[in-house]
C-alpha positions as CSV (number, residue, x, y, z in Angstrom):
1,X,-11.5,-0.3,-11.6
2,X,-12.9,0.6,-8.5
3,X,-12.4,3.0,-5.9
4,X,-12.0,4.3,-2.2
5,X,-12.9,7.7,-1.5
6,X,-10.4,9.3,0.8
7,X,-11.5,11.7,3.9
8,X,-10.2,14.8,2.1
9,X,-12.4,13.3,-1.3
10,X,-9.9,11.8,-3.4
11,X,-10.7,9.0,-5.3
12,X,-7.9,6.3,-4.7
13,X,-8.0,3.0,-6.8
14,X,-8.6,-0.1,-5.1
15,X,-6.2,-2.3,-6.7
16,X,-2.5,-1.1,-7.9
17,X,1.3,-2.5,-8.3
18,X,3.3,-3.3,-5.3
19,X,7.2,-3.1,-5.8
20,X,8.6,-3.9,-2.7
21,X,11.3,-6.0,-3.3
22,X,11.6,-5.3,-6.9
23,X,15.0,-4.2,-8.4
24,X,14.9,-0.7,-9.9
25,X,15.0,-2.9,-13.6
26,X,12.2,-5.3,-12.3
27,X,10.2,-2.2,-11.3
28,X,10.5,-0.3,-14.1
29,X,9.5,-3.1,-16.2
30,X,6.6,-4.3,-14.0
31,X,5.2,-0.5,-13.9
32,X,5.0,-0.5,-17.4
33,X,3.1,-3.9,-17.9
34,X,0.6,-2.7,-15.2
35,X,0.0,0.2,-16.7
36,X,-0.5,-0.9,-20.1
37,X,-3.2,-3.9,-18.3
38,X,-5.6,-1.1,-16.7
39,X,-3.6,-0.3,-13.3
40,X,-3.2,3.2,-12.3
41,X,-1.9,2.6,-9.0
42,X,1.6,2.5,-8.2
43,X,2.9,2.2,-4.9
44,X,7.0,2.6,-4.2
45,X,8.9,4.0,-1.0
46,X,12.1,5.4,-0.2
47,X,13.9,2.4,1.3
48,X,12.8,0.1,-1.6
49,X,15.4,2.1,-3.6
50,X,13.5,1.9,-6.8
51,X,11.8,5.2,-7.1
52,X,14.2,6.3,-10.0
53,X,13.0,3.2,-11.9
54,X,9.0,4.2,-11.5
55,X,9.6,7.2,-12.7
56,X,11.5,5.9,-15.6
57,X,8.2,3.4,-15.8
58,X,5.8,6.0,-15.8
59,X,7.3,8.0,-18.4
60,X,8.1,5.5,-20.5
61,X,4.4,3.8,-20.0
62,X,3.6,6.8,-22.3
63,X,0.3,7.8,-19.6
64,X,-0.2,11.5,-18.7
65,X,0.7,11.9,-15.3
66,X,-2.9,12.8,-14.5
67,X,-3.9,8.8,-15.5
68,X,-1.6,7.1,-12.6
69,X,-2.1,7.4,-8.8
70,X,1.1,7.4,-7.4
71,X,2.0,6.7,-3.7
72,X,5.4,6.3,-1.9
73,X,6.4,6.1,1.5
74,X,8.9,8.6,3.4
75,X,11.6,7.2,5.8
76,X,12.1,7.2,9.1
77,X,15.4,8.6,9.2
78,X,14.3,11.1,6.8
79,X,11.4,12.2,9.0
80,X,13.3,15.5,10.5
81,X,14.5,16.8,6.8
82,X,13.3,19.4,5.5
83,X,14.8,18.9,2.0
84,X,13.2,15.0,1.4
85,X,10.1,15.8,0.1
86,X,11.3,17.5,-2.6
87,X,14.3,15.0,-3.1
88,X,11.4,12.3,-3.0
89,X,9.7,14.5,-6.1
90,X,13.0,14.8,-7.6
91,X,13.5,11.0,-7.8
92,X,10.3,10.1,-9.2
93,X,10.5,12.6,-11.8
94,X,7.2,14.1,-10.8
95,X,6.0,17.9,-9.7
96,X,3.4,15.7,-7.1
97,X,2.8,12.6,-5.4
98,X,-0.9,11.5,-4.8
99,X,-0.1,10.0,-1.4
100,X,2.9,10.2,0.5
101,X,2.8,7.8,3.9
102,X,5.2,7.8,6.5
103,X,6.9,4.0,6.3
104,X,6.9,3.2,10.2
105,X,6.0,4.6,13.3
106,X,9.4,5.3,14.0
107,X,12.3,8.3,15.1
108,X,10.0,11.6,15.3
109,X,7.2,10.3,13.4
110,X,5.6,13.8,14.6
111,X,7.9,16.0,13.2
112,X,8.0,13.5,9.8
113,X,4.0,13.6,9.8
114,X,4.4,17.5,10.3
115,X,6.6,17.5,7.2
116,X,3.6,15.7,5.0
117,X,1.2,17.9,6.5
118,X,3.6,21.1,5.0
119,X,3.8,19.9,1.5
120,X,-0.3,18.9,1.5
121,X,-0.8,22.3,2.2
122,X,1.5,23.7,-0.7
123,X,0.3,21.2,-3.6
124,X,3.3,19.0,-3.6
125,X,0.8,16.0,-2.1
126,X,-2.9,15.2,-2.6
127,X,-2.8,13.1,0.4
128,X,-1.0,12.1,3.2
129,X,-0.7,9.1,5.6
130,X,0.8,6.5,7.8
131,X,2.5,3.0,7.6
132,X,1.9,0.1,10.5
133,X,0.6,2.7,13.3
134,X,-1.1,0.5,15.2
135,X,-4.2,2.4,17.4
136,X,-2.4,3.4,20.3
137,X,0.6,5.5,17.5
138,X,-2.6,6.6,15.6
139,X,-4.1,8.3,19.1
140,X,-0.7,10.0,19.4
141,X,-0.6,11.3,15.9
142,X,-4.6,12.5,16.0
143,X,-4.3,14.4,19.2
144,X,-1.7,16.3,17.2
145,X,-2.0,16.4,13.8
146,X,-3.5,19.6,12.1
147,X,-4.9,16.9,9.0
148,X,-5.7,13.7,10.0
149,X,-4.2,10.6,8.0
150,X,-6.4,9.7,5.0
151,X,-4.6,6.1,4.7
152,X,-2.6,3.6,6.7
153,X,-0.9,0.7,4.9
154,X,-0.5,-2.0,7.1
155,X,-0.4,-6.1,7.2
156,X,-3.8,-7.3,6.1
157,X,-4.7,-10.5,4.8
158,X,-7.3,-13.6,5.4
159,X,-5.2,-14.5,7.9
160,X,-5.1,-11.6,9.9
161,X,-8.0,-9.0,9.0
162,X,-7.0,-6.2,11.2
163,X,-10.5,-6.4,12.7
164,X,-9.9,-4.3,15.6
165,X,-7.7,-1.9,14.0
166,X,-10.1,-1.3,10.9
167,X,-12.7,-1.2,13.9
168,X,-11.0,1.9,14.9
169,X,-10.1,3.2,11.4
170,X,-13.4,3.5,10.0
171,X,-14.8,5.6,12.9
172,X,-12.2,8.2,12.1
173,X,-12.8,7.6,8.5
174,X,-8.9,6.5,7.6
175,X,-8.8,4.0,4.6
176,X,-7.1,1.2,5.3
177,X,-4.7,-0.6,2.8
178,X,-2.8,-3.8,2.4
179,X,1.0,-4.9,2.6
180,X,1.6,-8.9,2.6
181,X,-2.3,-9.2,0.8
182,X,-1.2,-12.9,0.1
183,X,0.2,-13.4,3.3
184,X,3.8,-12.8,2.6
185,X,6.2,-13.1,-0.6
186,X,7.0,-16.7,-1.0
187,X,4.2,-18.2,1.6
188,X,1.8,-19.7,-0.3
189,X,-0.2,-21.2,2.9
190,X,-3.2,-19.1,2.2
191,X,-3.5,-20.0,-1.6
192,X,-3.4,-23.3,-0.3
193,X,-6.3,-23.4,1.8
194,X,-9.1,-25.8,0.8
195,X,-11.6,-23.0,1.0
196,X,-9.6,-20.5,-1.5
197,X,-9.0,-23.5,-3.7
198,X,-12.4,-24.9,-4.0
199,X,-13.9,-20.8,-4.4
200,X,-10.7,-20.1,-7.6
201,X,-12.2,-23.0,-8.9
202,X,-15.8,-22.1,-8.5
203,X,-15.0,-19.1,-10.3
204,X,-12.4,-20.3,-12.7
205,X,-9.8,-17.9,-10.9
206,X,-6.3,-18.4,-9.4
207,X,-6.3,-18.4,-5.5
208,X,-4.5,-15.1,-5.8
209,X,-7.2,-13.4,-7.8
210,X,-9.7,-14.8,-5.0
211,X,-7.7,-13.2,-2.2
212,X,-7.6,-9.7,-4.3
213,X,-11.5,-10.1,-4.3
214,X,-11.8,-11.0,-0.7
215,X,-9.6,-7.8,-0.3
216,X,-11.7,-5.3,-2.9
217,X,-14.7,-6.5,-1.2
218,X,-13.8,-5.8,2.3
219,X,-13.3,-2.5,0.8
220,X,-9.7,-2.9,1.4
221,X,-6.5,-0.8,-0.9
222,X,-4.4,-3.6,-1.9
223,X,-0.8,-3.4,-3.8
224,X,-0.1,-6.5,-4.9
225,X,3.4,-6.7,-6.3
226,X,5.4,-9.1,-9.1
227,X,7.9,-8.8,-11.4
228,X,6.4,-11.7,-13.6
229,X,4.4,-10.4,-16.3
230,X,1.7,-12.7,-15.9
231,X,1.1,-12.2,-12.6
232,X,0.7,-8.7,-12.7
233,X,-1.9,-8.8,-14.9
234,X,-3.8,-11.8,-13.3
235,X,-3.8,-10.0,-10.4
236,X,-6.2,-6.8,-11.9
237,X,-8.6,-9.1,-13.1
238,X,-10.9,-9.2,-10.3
239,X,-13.5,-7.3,-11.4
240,X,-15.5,-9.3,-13.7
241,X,-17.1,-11.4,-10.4
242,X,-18.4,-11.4,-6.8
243,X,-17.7,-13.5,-3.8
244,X,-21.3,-14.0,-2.8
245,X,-22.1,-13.6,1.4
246,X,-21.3,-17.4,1.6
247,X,-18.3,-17.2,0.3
248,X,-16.9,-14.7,2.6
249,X,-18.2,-15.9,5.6
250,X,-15.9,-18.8,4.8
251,X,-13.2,-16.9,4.2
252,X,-13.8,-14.9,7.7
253,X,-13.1,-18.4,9.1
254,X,-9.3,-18.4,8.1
255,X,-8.9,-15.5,10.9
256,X,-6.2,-15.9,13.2
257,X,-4.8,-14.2,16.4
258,X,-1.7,-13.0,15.2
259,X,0.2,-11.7,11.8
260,X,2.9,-12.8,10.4
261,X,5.2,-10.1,10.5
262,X,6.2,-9.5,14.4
263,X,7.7,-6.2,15.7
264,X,10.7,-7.1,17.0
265,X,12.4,-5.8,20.0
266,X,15.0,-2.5,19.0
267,X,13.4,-2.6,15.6
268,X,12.3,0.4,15.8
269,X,15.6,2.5,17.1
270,X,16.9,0.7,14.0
271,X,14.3,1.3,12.0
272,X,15.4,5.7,12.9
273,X,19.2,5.0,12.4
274,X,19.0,3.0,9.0
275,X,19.8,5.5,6.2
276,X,18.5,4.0,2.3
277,X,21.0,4.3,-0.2
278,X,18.4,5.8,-2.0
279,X,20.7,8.7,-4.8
C-alpha cells in the first residue's frame, strides 16, 4: 500500500473501499473481504445509511481498530447539531474516526466545518475535511476556518481531472480524493476506451485496475467501491506495476471540459432539508 501524507502528517492510504450505494448487508460483507485482501481504508457517510453495517465489518474483520483508516462523511442537515458527531461515533461502533468530511457544500457548511474543527481538537477525529467544494466554497471556508481542510473528496476521473481545482489544492497543501474514479457506477465508457484497453492488456490488468493506477499515480485518494468479491480485490492490486510517462500522457488525452455529475439548480436547498434515515 501506499500513502498520502496529510497537512497535519497523517499518513492516509491511497487506495480503500467505497460503499456508496451498498446495502448495510453488502457493506458489511464487502468491508470484510477488503479487509482480509490488504485494504485499510474504508470510506462510508451518513446518508449512505450503512455506517451500522461497517462497524459490524470492522469488528467482525477481526483487525484492531488501529489497522483500518476509517473515513465518513457528515450531513448537511446535520451540520448545526451539536450531538452528530458523537451519534456518528456511536453508529460505527468506534471511540474515533480518522477523517470525518463534510458531504456537500451545503446549509451552514460553516457552522458544520466548525463542528469538525471541535471534535479534532478533543481526539474524537484525526482529520477533518470537505466534500465537492469547489474553489470559490473552499476560499469561503479558509478565510474562516481555525484548521484548514486536510482532504476534499470530489469527482475525479480520466475524464475529468480536476486540473484547475487540484491546481489550487496543492498550493494550500489539501489532498485531493476521488468519488466516481471509474466514471460513474454502471458507465463503463472509460473502461472502454481503446487507450485503457490496449495499456490493461499491456500489463495483463483489467481496465479498472489501469484507472486505479492512473489515479495512485497522479497521487490521487481513491475509494473504489463493489459489493462483488472479486472486484474488490482486483481493484487493490495495483501495486505490483507502473504506467510509464507514455502511458499517461495518453491517458491525459481522455480529458474533457466537463464532469459527469452536474449541480443542479435547488440541489443544494435540498441537499440542507433532506434528513437520512440514518438510526
Amino acid at each position: 500500500m501506499e500513502f498520502v501524507k496529510l497537512n497535519n502528517g497523517i499518513e492516509m492510504p491511497i487506495l480503500g473501499l467505497g460503499t456508496y450505494l451498498l446495502s448495510p448487508d453488502d457493506a458489511e460483507k464487502s468491508v470484510i473481504t477488503a479487509l482480509a485482501n490488504g485494504y485499510t481504508l474504508l470510506d462510508t457517510a451518513n446518508a449512505y445509511v450503512n455506517e451500522k453495517a461497517v462497524g459490524r465489518g470492522m469488528k467482525a474483520s477481526g483487525k484492531a481498530r488501529n489497522e483500518i483508516f476509517l473515513e465518513t462523511k457528515l450531513w448537511p442537515s446535520f451540520y448545526e447539531d451539536d450531538t452528530q458527531v458523537d451519534k456518528t461515533l456511536e453508529r460505527l461502533g468506534t471511540d474515533y474516526i480518522d477523517l470525518m468530511i463534510l458531504h456537500q457544500p451545503a446549509g451552514n457548511f460553516i457552522a458544520g466545518y466548525q463542528k469538525l474543527e471541535k471534535a479534532y481538537k478533543e481526539g474524537k477525529l484525526k482529520a477533518i475535511g470537505v466534500s465537492n467544494f469547489e474553489i470559490d466554497e473552499l476560499k469561503q471556508l479558509l478565510a474562516v476556518c481555525e484548521i484548514k481542510p486536510m482532504v476534499n473528496q470530489v469527482e475525479t476521473h480520466p475524464y475529468y481531472p480536476q486540473t484547475a481545482l487540484r491546481e489550487f489544492m496543492d498550493a494550500e497543501s489539501i489532498a485531493i480524493q476521488a468519488w466516481y474514479p471509474l466514471g460513474g457506477r454502471g458507465n463503463a465508457s472509460i473502461m472502454n476506451e481503446p487507450v485503457i484497453k490496449e495499456l490493461a492488456e499491456k500489463y495483463g490488468k483489467s481496465p479498472a485496475q489501469i484507472i486505479m493506477r492512473w489515479h495512485v499515480q497522479k497521487n490521487i485518494i481513491v475509494i473504489p467501491g463493489s459489493k462483488t468479491e472479486s472486484h474488490v480485490i482486483d481493484n487493490i492490486n495495483v501495486f505490483d506495476y507502473s504506467l510509464t510517462d507514455e502511458d499517461m500522457t495518453k491517458i491525459a488525452e481522455l480529458e474533457k471540459s466537463t464532469s459527469i455529475f452536474q449541480r443542479q439548480p435547488g440541489m443544494m436547498d435540498n441537499f440542507a432539508k433532506w434528513v437520512p434515515d440514518v438510526d
